[in-house]
C-alpha positions in Angstrom: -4.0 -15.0 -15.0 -5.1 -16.3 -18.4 -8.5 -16.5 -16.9 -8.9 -12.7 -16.2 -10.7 -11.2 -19.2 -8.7 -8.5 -21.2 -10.8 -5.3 -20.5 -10.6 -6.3 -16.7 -9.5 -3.8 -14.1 -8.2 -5.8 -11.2 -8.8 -4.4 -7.2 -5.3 -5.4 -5.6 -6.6 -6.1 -2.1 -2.7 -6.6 -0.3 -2.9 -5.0 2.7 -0.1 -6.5 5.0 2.3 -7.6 2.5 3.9 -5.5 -0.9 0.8 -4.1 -3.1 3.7 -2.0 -5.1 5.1 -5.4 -6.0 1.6 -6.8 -6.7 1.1 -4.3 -9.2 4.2 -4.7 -10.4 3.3 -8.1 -11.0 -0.1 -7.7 -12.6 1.4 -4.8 -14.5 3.8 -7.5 -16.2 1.0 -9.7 -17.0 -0.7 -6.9 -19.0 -3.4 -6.3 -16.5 -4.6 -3.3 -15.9 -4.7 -3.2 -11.9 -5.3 -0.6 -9.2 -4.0 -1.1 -5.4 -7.0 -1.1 -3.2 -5.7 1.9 -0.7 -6.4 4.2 -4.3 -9.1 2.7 -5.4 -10.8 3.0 -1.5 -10.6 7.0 -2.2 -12.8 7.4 -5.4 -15.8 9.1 -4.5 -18.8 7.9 -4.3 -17.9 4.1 -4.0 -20.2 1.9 -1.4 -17.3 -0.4 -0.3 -16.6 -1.9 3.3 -13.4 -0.9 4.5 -10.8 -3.3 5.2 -9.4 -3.1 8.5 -5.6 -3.4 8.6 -2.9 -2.6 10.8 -5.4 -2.1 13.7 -3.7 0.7 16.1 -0.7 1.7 13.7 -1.8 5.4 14.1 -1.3 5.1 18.3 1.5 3.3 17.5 3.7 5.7 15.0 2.8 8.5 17.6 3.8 6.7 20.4 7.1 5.1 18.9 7.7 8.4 16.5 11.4 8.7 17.6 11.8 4.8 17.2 10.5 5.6 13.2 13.0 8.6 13.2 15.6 6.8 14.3 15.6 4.0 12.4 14.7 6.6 9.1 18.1 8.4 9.5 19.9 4.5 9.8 19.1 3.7 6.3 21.7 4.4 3.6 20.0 5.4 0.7 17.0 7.4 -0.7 15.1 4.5 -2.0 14.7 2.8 1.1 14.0 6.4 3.3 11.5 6.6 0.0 9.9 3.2 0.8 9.3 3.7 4.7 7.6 6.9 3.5 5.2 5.1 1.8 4.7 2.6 4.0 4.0 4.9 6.7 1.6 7.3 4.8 -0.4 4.1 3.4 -1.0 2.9 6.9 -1.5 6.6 8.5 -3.7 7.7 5.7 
């Protein structure tokens, strides 16, 4: 991290694992970061997309109830929250 020069904006590129973490973890280091699913959306950027998670949109809407059901097992609204997110990162 020491090598990353202080007016950097660092491109999280975690795709299969936890980018919140990852930023998290930048974040702590006092770098500014951005996840690469936001930074994909600017306009205007001439970028190659990443492919990740091949399929997952036949997949949710083939296994929707499977997602519903195991949405209404989990206890609290953090973890309903996270799925959420999860989700929309890989739908969107």
């Amino acid at each position: 991290m020491a090598d990353v020069p202080r007016n950097a904006l660092v491109v999280s590129a975690v795709v299969k694992g936890r980018p919140i973490t990852a930023g998290k973890r930048l974040s702590g280091f006092s770098i500014r970061n951005i996840d690469y699913f936001a930074f994909r959306n600017f306009p205007g950027l001439d970028i190659i997309q990443v492919s990740f998670w091949d399929e997952f949109q036949n997949q949710f809407f083939a296994n929707r109830d499977k997602l519903e059901w195991i949405y209404s097992k989990l206890a609290d609204t953090e973890s309903k929250s996270t799925l959420n997110r999860i989700v929309s990162r890989c739908l969107n």
